[in-house]
N, C-alpha and C positions, 0 to 999 in steps of 0.2 A: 521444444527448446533446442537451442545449437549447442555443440560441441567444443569446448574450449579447452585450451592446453592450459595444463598447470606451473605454478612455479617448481624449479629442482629444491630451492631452500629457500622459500619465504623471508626467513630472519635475515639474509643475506644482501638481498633487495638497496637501493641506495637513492639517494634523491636523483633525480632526474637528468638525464644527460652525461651521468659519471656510470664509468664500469661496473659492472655486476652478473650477478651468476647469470645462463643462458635460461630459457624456459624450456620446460621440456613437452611435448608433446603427452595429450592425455592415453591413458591405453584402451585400443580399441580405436583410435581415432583415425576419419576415415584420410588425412596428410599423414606419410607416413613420416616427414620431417622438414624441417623449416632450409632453404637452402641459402647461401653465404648471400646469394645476391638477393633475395627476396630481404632477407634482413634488414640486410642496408638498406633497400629501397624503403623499406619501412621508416627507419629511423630519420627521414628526412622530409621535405615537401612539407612541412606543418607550418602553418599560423602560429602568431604570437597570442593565444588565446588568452592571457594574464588578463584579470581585471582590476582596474583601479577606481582610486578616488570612492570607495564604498563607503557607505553609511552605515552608521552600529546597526543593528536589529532592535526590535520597537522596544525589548525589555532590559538593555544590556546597563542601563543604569538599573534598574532593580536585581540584577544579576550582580551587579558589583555593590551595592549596598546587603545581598544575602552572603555574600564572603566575606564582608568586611565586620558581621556578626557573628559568622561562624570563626571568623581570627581571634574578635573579644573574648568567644568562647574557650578559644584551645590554646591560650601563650605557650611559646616558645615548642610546639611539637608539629612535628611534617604530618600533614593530611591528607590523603592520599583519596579520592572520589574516583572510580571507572564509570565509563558509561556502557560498558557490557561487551561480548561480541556476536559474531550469528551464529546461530543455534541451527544445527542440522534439521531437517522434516523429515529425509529418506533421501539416502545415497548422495546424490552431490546437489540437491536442492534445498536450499535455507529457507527456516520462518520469514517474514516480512522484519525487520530491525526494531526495536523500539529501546530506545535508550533508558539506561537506569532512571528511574525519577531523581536521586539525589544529585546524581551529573546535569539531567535538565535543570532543575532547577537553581541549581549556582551557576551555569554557564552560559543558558540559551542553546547549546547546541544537542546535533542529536547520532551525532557522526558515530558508527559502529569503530570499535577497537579504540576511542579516545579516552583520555587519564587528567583530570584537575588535578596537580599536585600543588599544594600550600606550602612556601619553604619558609620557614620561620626567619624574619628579619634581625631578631635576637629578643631580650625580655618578652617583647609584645610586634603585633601587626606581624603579618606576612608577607612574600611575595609571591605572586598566584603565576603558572603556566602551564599553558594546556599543552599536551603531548598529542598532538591527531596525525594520521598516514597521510603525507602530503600526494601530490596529485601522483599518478601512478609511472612507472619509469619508462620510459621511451627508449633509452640505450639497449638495454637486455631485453624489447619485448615486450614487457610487462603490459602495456597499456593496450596491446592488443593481443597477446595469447593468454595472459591470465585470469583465470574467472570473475575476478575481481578488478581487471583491468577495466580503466572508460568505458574500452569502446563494448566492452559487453553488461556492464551495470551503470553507468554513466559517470559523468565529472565530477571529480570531487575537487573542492578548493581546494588552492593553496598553503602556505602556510600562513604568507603575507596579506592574503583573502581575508582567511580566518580570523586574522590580528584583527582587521579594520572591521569587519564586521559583529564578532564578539568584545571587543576590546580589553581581550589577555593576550599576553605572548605568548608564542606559538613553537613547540618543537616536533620534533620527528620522535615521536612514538615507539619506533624501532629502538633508538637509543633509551629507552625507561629503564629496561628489565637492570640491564648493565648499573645503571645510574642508581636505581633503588640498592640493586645488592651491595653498593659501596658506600651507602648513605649511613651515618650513623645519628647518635639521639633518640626521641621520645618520636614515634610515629604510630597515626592508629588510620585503618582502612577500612572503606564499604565493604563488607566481605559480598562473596558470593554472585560475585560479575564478572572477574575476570581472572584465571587461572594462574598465565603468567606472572600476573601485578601479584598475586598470593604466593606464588613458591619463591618470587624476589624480596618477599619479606616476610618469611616463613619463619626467621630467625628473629625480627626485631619487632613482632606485636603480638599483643595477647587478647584472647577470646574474647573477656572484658573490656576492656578499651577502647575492641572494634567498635564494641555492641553500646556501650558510652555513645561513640560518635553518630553508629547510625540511629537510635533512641533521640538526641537531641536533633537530628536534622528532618525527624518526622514531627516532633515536636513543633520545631520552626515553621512547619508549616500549616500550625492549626489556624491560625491568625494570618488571612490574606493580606496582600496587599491591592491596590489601586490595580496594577497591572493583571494580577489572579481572577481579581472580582472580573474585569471588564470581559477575561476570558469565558468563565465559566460563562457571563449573561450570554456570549455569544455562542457558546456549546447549548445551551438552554432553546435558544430563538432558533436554531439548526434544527433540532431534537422535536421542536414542536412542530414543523415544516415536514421531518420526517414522519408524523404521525398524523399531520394531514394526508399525508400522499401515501400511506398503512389502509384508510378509511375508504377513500376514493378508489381504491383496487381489491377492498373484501370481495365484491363477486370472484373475481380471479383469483384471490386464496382460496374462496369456497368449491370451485371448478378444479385446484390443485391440492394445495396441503397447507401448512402451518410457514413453510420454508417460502413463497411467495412473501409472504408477510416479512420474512428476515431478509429475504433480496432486497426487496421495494427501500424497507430503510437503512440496509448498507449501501446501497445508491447516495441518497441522500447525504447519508456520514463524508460518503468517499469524494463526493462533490464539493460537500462545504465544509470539512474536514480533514484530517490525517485517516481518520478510522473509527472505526465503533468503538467507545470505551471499556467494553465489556462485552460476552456473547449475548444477544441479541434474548431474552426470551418472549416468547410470540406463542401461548398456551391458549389454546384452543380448548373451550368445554372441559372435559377430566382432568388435565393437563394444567388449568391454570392451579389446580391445588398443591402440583409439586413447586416447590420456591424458586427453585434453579433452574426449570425446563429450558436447556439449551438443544435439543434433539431434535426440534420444532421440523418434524417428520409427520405429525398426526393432521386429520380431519380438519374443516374449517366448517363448521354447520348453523346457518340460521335458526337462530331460538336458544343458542347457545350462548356465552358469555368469552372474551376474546380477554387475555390480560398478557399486556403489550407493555415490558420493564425494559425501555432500552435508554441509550445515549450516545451524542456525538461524538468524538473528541476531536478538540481544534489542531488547527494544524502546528499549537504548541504544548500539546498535548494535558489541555484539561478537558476533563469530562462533565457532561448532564449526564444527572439518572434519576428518570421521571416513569412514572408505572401509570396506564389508566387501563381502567378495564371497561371494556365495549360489548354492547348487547352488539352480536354481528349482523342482527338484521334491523336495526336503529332503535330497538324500542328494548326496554324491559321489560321481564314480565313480571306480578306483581311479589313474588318472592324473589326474584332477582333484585328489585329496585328493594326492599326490605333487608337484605342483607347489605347493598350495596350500599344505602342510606347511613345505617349504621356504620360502617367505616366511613365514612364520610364526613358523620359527626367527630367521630374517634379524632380523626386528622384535622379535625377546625380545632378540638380542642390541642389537643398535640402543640399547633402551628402557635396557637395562642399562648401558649408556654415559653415557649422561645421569645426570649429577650435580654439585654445585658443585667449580668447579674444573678439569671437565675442559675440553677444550678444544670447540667447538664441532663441529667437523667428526668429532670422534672414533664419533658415533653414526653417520655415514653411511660413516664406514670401517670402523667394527664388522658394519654391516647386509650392504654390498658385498662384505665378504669371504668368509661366509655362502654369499650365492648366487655368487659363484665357485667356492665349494668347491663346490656343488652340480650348475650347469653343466660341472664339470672331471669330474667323478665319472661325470655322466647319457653324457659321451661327445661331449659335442658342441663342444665344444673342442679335439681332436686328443689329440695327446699333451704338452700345455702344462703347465707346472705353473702351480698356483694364484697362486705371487707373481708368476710371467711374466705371465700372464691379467690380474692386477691392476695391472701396471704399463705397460702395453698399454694398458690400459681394457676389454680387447676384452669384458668382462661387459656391456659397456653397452648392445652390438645388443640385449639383452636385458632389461637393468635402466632403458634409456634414460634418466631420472631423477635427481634428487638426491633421497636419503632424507628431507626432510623440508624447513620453513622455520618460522619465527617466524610466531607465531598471535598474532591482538586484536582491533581493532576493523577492519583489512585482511584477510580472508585468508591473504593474503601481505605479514604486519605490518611494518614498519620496512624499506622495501625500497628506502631512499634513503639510511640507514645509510653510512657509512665501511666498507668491506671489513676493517679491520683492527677494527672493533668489531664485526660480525655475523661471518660466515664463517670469521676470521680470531684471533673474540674468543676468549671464556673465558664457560663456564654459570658464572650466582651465579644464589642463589635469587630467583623472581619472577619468570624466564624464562619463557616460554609457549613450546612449539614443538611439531611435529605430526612423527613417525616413521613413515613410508608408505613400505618398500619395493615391490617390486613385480618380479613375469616378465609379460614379453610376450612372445606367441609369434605374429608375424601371417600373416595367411591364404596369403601369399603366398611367404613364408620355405622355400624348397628349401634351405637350409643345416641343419632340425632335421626328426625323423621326419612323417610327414605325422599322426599322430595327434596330434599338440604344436600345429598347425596353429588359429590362431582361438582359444586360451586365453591367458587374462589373467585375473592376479590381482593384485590389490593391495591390502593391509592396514595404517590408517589411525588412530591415537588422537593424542590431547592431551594433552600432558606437560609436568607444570610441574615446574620444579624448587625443590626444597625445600632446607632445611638441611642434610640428612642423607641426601639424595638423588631422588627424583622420588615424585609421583604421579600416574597415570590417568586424567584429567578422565577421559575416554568411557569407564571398564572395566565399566561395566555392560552394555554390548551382550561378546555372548562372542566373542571369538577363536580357541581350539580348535575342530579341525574336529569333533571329537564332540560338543562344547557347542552347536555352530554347529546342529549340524542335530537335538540335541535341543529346544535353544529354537526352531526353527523347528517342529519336530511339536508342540509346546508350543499354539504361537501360532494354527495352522492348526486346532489341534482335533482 
């Protein structure tokens, strides 16, 4: 990476072509200082790069219809949504950006350091403007010594950009802090995104009321709309492209590690994509027993079992999360497919649960009881019956898991919800939610035969629910183990 100067005072900075503080060179850098005429030279010879006549972005009515619910919600109080800022890695290198979900989702946009503020029009409705850093300054420098300038992270719109294409009014960011601390009335904020937006209203909200607002705006999003669904199906149809092309380069996982497997399908994500919704796990043999294996540093060995939990997210940030797990050398063997079959079932029953009206949790007690009947049956639960087994838990050594959660632009969508409205609620259509039971069997477990020993499976789709009962996002990758390892002899050639 190059070398870039930083600002003397950031906060200082000014819209474009007006006076401002000078930038100063970073330390260590190998210009020991910027001189009078290079400056100038800089400051001039540019194109009128302005773009007009733009068009909203594809969601910006369903972005103005999700604030104009969140106003019915909140009469007569200031609302304050950040979309975050960059988060350090090491030294003067940043994470990659990804904007607050509650800013994406009311705004469309995903611009690092920008603020929705809602200003109450008085009883009721409000009037919405976004605060984002207009394009970077030209007069002092900025767009070319500071790290954050264009010309070393690229173009960022305008203000007047930003209008026509979000369809909010648009200010300069810098002026917030100033504006919030002089603001008076009922105001409640996202906590936990943006420092400054929180010491400039450090004084006028409380703990409760933040957590009011953020609870109701996860809430809002249990129930998709038109534009969410179309998203996710296309994070789904990416997701399974990506696991085509997972299958078609297992010799080369097997010739490396588990991380081949996590390249192959960040490719993918990054192609037709913003990014992977989640870390990638790609558990290889032993490894598919831990839940979370994101290390995916281990072995890749034929006659083993491969389980593959990943997902796309689009380039407006929703995500698939679809799990299959793969015999690596195309076939099962016949305890493999026996355990495998079994969750299998689990998950038809599960899938079959889901519909408007039922009650939430019904699919993870339809899946659960499934593999307690199957644990009860294989012998390794004594002589218990199935509803003692289930009222025990004791399936759990094994199911460890809950069957599933709410899917969007989280992985683990609306997860700030009222218990008595997720968990607790009722499916209507426009739900999203993910049905992934799952056996673990791990390496170390003397309580099941030792051939059971180091197998994990778990099986993973996206179900939305309809009028008249559910559909598939991911059912184009197969789930049958005969499907399973036909499309895999398919893929391989």
């Amino acid at each position: 990476m190059s070398e870039e100067l930083i600002p003397e005072n950031p906060e200082q900075e000014t819209e474009e072509n007006e006076t401002a503080e000078p930038v100063k060179q970073r330390k260590n850098g190998l210009y020991p200082a910027v001189s009078d005429e290079l400056a100038d030279n800089m400051k001039s010879g540019w194109a009128d790069t302005e773009l007009h006549d733009l068009q909203p972005i594809a969601q910006a009515e369903h972005t103005a219809a999700r604030r104009a619910a969140l106003s019915a919600r909140f009469p007569g109080e200031r609302l304050v949504i950040p979309a975050g800022n960059l988060k350090t890695r090491s030294n003067d290198t940043e994470y990659a950006f990804r904007a607050s979900t509650e800013y994406a989702y009311l705004t469309g946009d995903q611009t690092q350091d920008g603020v929705l503020v809602l200003e109450p029009t008085g009883d009721t409705g409000h009037e919405a403007t976004l605060y984002l850093l207009p394009r970077s300054n030209r007069e002092n420098g900025e767009f070319w010594l500071d790290g954050q300038g264009e010309l070393w992270v690229g173009r960022r719109n305008s203000l007047t950009e930003a209008e026509q294409l979000l369809g909010i009014p648009a200010k300069d960011v810098r002026e917030l802090a100033a504006a919030l601390t002089e603001a008076t009335g009922p105001v409640r904020n996202v906590r936990g995104h943006d420092a400054s937006v929180e010491a400039a209203l450090t004084d006028k909200v409380t703990a409760e009321r933040d957590e009011e607002l953020r609870v109701h705006l996860s809430e809002a999003r249990l129930v998709k709309d038109a534009f969410e669904i179309a998203e996710l199906q296309k994070a789904c149809d990416a997701t399974a492209r990506g696991f085509e092309d997972v299958v078609k380069s297992l010799d080369k996982a097997e010739a490396t590690s588990e991380r081949f497997i996590e390249g192959t399908f960040f490719l993918r994500a990054r192609i037709e994509g913003n990014d992977i919704g989640y870390g990638s796990i790609c558990a290889a043999g032993p490894h598919a027993t831990t839940l979370h294996w994101v290390r995916n540093d281990g072995a890749v060995r034929a006659g083993e079992l491969l389980l593959l939990d990943a997902g796309v997210e689009t380039n407006d940030l929703y995500t698939a999360d679809v799990t299959r797990t793969l015999p690596i050398n195309g076939t099962f063997s016949p305890l493999q497919r026996k355990i495998y079959d079994a969750v299998y079932e689990a998950q038809e029953a599960g899938i079959a649960a889901v519909k408007p009206g039922a009650d939430y949790r019904d699919f993870h007690d339809a899946a659960q009881r499934v593999l307690a009947e199957k644990l009860v049956e294989w012998g390794l639960l004594g002589d218990l019956s199935v509803e003692k087994v289930l009222e025990l838990g004791l399936q759990r050594r094994w199911t460890l898991h809950g069957t599933g959660h709410m899917l969007g632009m989280d992985v683990h969508d609306c997860a700030t919800a009222r218990t008595e409205t997720y968990v607790n609620g009722t499916l209507e259509p426009g739900v999203c939610l993910t049905v992934e039971p799952g056996l673990y069997f791990q390496a170390d477990d003397l309580t099941v035969p030792e051939e059971y020993r180091g197998i994990g499976v778990r099986i993973e789709d996206d179900i939305l629910v309809t009028e008249d009962g559910n559909r598939n996002l991911s059912d184009t990758l197969p789930r049958q183990a005969d499907e399973v390892e036909a499309w895999m002899a398919r893929l391989k050639g």
